[in-house]
N, C-alpha and C positions, 0 to 999 in steps of 0.2 A: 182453646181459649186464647183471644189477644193477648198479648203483653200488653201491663199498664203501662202509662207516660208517664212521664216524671217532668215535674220543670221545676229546679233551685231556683233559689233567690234574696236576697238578703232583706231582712227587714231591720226596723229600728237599728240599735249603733252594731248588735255584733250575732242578732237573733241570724237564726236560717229559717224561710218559708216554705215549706214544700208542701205542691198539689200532686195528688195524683189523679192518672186520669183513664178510662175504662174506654176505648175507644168504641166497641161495639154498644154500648147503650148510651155512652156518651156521659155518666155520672163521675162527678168531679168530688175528689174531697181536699181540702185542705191541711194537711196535720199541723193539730193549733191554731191560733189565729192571731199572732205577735201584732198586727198591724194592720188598718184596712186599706190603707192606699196602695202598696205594694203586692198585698194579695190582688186585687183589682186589676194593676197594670198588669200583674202574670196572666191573670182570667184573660185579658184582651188580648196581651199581646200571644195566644195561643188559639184563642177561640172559641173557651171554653166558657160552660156555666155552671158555678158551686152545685153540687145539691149536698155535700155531708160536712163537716168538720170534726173531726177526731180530735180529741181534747184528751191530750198526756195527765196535767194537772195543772193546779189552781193558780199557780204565778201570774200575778198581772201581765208581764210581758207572752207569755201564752195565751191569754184569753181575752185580753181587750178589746179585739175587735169582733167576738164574739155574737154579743146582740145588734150590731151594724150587719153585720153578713145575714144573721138570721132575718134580719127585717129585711135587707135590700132582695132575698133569693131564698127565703121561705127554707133556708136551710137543715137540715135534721143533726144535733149535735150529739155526738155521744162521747161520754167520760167516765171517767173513777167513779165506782158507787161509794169507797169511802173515802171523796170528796166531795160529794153531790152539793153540799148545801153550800160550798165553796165558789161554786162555776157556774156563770150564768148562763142563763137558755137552756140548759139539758134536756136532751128529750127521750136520751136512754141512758143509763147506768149499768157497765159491766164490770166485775171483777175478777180477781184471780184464775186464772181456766176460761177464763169464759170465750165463747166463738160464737162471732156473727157473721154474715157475709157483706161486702162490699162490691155491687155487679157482677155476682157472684164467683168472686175472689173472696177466699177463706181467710179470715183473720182471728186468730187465736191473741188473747191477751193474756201478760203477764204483768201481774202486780209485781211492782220492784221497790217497795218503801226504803226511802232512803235522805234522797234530799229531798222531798215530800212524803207524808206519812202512807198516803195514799197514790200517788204516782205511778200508772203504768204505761205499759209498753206495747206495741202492736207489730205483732208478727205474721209477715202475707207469706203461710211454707210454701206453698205450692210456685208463687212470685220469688221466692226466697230473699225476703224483705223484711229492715225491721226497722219500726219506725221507734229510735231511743230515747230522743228528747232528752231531758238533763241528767239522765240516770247513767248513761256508756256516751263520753264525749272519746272524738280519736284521740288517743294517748292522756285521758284523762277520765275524771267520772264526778258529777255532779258534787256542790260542797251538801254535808249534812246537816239542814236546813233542822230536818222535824225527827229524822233518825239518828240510830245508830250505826260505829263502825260494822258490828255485826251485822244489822240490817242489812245494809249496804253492799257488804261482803256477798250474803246469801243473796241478794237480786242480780247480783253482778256474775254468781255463778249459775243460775239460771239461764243468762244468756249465753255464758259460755256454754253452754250442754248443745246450742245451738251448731247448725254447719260452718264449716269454717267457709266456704262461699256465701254465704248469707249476707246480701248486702246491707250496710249500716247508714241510713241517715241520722243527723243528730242536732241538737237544738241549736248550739253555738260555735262561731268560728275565735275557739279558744286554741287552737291547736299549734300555732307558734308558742304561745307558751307553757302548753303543754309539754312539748316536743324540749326546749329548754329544761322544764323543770326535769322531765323522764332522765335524761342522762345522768342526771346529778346523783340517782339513789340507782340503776341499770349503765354505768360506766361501761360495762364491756361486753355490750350488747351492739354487737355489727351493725344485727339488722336496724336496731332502734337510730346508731350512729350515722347511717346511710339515711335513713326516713327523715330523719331530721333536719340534713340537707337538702332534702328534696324538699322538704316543708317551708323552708327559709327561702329558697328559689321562685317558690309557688306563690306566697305571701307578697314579695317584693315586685312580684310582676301584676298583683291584683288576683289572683286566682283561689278557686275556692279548696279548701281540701276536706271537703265530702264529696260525695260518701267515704266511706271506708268499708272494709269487708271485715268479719269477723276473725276470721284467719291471722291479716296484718293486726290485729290488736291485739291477739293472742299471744300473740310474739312480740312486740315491742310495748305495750302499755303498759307501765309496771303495776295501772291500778287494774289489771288481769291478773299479776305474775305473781302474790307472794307467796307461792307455795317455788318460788326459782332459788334455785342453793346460788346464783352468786349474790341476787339482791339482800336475801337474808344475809348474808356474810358480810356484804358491803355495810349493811346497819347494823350488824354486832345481835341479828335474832338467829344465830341458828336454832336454838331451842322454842322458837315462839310458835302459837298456832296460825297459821292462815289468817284471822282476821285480825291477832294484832298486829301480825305485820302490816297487813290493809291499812288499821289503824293508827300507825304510823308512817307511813307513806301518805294518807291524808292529812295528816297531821303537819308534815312538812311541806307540804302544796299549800296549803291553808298561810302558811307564814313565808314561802317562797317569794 
């Protein structure tokens, strides 16, 4: 089987677009659809033509351009079944477990309620791909919009069960401030202190910093790490569980 293509791209002020693309049949899907004029110029400037849009969840900025693609290119949408009534155009509804194919590339879905009640996620294994959208940003993770600390906890450990090669696309180019906020509560975390730097280099010159792999997040994203004996000690949890540490680690992002 080809490898799929991939083309980033930035939409609206800080969304990321990404198509992916099946070269043998030639079927296009978009993950999300934050905007239609910039999904467009990527279609052209590649040469390609829509036919799917994979819909994370209900956030205007995901889905607005939605019924413009399906009308311009008869598109087939599929999203959250427990958001359906949220997302326009749907023409299928998966949930938690669920597995469809995509030219036929296997995509396994995982519901990850958190910052959306319903919000999931799409994993290509075979491609070793996952398309995360607001739920796992690089060095950060969705605010909790419709969830809980614990939700959020448990979606975020689901993906971690994932390969540590598993590349990560993700919704937004939040990761400057990310990478800022992570050291504040992960002080003496090299690798994070090194990333960081390279984030600041990356940003200043225009570049983008996705993907990421599951791997580098593991290790330096402190909203992966609270079960880490220094971040717990750095906030004064050594006795606390896993998700209230999460829970306060978002808690100080939130007012960073």
């Amino acid at each position: 089987m080809t490898n799929l293509e991939i083309e980033l791209f930035s939409c609206r002020t800080d969304n990321f677009g990404v198509l992916i693309h099946d070269p043998d049949s030639g079927a296009t899907a978009s993950i999300d659809a934050p905007e239609e004029q910039p999904i467009l110029d990527a279609l052209k400037r590649r040469g390609w033509t829509l036919t799917h849009i994979l819909t994370t969840h209900h956030h205007q900025d995901h889905v607005e351009a939605n019924l413009a693609l399906k009308t311009r290119f008869e598109a087939t949408i599929i999203g959250p079944e427990n958001e359906a009534a949220k997302i326009p155009g749907l023409d299928m509804t998966i949930g938690d477990g669920g597995d469809f194919e995509f030219a036929g590339h296997k995509v396994h879905v995982y519901e990850t309620p958190g910052h959306t009640a319903g919000h999931i996620c799409f994993h290509f294994p075979d491609d070793k791909l996952l398309f995360s959208a607001d739920t796992l940003f690089a060095l950060g993770c969705g605010r909790l919009f419709e969830g809980t600390p614990a939700q959020m906890w448990a979606s975020l450990t689901k993906l971690m069960a994932l390969p540590d090669d598993t590349t990560v696309y993700f919704g937004h180019e939040y990761t400057l401030s990310n990478a800022r906020f992570a050291v504040t509560v992960d002080p003496d975390n090299e690798a994070l202190k090194s990333r960081a730097t390279e984030i600041e280099a990356t940003r200043a010159k225009g570049g983008f910093t996705a993907p990421t792999t599951l791997g580098i997040e593991k290790r330096t994203n402190p909203f992966l790490r609270a079960q880490d004996t220094g971040i717990r000690k750095h906030l004064g949890m050594q006795g606390a569980t896993d998700p209230e540490v999460f829970a306060e680690i978002r808690k100080r992002k939130d007012n960073f």
